[in-house]
PAMINU-85774 format. One record per residue: residue number from 0; residue in one letter; x, y, z of N, C-alpha, C in turn. Coordinates in Angstrom, 1 decimal. Example, Ala and Ser with C-alpha at 12.3 -4.5 7.8 and 13.67 -1.06 7.14 Angstrom:
// PAMINU-85774
R	0	a	13.2	-5.7	7.8	12.3	-4.5	7.8	13.2	-3.3	7.8;
R	1	s	12.8	-2.2	7.1	13.7	-1.1	7.1	12.9	0.0	7.9;
This chain:
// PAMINU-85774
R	0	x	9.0	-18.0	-0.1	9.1	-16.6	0.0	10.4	-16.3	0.8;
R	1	x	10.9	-15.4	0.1	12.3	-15.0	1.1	12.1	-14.6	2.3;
R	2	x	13.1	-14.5	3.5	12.8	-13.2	4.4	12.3	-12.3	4.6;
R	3	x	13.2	-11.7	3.3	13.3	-9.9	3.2	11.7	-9.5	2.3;
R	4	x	11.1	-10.5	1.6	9.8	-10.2	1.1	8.8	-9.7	1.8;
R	5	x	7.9	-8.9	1.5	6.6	-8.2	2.6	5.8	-9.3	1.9;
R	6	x	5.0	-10.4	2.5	3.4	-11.0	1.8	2.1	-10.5	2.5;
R	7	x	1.5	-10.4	2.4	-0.2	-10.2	2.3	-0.3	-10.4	3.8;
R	8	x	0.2	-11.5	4.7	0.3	-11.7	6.3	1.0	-10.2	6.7;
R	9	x	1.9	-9.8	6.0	2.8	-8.8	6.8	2.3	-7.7	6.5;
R	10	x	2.0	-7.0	5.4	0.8	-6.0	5.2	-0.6	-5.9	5.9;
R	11	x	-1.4	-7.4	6.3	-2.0	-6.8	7.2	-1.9	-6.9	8.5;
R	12	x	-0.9	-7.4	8.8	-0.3	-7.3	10.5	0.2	-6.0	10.8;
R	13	x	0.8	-5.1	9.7	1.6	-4.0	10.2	1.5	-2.6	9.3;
R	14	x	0.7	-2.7	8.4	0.4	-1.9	7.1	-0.6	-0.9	7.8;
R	15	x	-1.2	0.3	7.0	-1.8	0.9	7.2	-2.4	1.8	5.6;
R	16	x	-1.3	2.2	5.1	-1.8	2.8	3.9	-0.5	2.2	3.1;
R	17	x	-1.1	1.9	1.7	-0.8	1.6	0.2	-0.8	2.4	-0.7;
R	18	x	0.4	2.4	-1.4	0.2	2.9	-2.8	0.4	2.0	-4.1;
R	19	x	-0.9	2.4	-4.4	-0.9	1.4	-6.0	0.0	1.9	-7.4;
R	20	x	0.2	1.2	-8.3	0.3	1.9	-9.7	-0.8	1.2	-10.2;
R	21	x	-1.5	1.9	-11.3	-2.8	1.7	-11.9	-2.6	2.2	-13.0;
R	22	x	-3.4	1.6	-14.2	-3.6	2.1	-15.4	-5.1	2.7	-15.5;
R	23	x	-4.5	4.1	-16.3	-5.9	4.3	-16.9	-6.3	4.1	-18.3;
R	24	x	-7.8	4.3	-18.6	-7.9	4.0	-19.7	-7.0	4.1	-21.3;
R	25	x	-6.7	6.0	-20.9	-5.4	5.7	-21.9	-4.2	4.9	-21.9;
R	26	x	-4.0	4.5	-21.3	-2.7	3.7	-20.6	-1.4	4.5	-19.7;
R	27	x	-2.0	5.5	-18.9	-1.0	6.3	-18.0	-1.0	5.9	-17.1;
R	28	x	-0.1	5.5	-16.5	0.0	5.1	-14.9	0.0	6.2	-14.1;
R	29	x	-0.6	5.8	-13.2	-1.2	6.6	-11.7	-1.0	6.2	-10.7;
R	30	x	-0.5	6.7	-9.6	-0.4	6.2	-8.3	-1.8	6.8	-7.4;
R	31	x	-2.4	5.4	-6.8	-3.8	5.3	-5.8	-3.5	5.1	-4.5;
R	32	x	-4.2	5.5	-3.5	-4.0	5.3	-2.2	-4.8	4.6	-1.9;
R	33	x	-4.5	3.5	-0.7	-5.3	2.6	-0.3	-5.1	2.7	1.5;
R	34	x	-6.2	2.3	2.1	-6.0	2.0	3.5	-6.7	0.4	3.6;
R	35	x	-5.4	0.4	4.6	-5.8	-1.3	4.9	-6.9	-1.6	5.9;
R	36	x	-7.6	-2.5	6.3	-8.8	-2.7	7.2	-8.3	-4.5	7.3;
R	37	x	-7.9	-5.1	7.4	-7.3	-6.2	7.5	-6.9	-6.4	6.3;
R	38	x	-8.0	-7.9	6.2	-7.4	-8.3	4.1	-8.1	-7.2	3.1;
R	39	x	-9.4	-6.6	3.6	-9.8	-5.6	2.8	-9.3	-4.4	2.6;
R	40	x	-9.2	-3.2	1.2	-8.4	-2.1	1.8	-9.5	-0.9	1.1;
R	41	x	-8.9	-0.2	1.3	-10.4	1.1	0.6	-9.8	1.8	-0.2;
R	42	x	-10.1	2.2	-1.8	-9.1	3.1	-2.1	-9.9	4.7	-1.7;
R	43	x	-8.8	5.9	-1.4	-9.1	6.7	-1.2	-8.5	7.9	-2.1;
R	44	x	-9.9	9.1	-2.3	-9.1	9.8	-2.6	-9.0	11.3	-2.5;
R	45	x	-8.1	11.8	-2.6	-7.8	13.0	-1.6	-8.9	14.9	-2.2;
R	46	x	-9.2	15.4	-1.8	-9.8	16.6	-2.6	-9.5	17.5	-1.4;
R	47	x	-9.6	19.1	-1.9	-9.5	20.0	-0.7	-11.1	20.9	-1.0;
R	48	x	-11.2	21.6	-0.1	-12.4	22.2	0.9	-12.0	23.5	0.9;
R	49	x	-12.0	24.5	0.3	-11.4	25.7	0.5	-9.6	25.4	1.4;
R	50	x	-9.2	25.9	2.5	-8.2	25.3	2.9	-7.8	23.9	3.7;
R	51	x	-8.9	23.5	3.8	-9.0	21.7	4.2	-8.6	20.9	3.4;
R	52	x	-8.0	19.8	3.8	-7.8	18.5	3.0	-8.7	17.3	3.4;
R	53	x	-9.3	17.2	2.3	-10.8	16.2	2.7	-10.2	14.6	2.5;
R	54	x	-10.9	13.7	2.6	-10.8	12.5	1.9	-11.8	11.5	2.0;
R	55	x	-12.1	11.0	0.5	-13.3	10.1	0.7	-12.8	8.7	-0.1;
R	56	x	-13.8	7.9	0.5	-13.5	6.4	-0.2	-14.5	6.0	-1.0;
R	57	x	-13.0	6.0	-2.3	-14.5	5.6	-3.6	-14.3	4.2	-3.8;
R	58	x	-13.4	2.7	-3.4	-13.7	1.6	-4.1	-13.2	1.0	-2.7;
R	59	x	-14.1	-0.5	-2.7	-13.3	-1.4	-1.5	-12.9	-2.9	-2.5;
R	60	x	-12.1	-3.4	-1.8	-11.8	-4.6	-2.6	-10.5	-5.7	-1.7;
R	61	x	-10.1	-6.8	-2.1	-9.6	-7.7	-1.2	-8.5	-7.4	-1.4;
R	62	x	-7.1	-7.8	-0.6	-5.6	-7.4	-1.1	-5.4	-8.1	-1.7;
R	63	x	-5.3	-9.2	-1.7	-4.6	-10.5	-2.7	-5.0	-9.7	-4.0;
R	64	x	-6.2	-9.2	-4.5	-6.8	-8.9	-6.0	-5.6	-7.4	-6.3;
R	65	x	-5.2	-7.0	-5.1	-4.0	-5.6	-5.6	-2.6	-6.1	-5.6;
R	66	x	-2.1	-6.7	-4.9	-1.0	-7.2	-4.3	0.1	-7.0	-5.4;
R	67	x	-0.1	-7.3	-6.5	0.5	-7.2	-7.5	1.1	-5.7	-8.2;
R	68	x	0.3	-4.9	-7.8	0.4	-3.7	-8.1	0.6	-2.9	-7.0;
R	69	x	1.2	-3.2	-6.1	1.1	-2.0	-4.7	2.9	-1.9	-5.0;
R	70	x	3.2	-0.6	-5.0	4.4	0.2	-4.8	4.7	0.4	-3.9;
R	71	x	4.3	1.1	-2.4	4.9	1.1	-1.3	3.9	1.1	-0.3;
R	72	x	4.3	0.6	0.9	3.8	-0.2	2.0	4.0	1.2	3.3;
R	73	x	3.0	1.7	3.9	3.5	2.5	4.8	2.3	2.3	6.1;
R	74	x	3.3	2.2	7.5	2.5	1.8	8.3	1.7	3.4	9.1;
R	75	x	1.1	3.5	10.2	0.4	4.6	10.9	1.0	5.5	10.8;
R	76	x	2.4	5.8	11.4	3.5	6.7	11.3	3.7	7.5	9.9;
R	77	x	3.6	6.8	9.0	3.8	7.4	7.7	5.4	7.1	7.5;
R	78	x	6.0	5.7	8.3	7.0	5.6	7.8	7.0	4.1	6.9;
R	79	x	7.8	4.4	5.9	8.0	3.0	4.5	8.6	2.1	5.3;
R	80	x	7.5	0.6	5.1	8.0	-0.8	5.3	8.4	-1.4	4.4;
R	81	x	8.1	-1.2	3.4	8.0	-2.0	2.3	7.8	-1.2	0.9;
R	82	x	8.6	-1.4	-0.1	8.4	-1.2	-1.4	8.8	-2.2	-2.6;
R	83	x	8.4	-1.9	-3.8	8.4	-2.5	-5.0	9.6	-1.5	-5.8;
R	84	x	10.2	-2.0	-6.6	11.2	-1.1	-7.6	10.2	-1.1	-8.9;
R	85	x	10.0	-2.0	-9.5	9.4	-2.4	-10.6	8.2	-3.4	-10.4;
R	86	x	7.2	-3.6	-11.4	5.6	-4.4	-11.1	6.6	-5.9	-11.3;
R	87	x	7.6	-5.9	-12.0	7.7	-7.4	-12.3	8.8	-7.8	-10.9;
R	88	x	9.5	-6.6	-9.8	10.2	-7.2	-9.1	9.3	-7.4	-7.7;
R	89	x	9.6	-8.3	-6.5	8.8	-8.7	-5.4	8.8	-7.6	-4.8;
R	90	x	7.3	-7.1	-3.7	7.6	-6.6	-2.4	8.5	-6.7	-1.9;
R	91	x	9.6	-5.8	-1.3	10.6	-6.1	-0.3	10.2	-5.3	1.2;
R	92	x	11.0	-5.7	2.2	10.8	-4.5	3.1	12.0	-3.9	3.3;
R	93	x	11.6	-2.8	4.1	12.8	-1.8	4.2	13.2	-2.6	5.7;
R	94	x	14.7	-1.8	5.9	15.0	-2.2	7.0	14.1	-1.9	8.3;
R	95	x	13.4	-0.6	8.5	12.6	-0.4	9.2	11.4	-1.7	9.0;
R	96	x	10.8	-2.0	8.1	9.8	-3.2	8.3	10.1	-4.2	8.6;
R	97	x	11.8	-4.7	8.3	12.5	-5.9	8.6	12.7	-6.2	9.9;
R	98	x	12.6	-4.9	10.9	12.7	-4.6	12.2	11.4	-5.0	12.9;
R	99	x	9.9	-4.0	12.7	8.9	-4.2	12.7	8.5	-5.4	13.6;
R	100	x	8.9	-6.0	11.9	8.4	-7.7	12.0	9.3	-8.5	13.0;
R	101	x	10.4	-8.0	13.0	10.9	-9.1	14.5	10.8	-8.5	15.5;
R	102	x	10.5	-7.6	15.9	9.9	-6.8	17.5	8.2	-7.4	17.3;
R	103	x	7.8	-7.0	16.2	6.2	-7.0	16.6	5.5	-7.9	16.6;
């Protein structure tokens, strides 16, 4: 694996929330949110409450089984470590995650 690649060690050392691309039945792609909990992650998903923004967790599952399909990597802050261009090109990190990882 290159440097510049994010793997599954670096996602759950410094990750926090995930975005998937997913298919649905008809075949539209959708983007899912995920929160990490180590190697496990939860997907979540978002509803409002009169003016509240709620959130609940409808599926849990291992990362290696998503890894393939995660679009962008963002840690507590809500700042991007890591993104995907395309499903067929690798995780990369951004410079901010490339930093991360050598301070953290």
């Amino acid at each position: 694996m290159r440097k510049n690649q994010a793997g599954i060690e670096f996602i759950c050392q410094f990750a926090h929330r995930l975005t998937v691309t997913k298919q649905n039945d008809l075949g539209q792609s959708k983007l899912v949110h995920y929160f990490v909990k180590g190697y496990v992650v939860q997907e979540v998903v978002y509803y409002h409450v009169g003016k509240t923004r709620k959130e609940m967790i409808v599926d849990e599952c291992q990362l290696s089984e998503i890894y393939r399909l995660i679009k962008n990597v963002y840690d507590k802050e809500g700042v991007l470590l890591a993104r995907r261009d395309s499903l067929k090109a690798p995780l990369r990190m951004t410079s901010k995650g490339f930093v991360k990882q050598k301070t953290g």
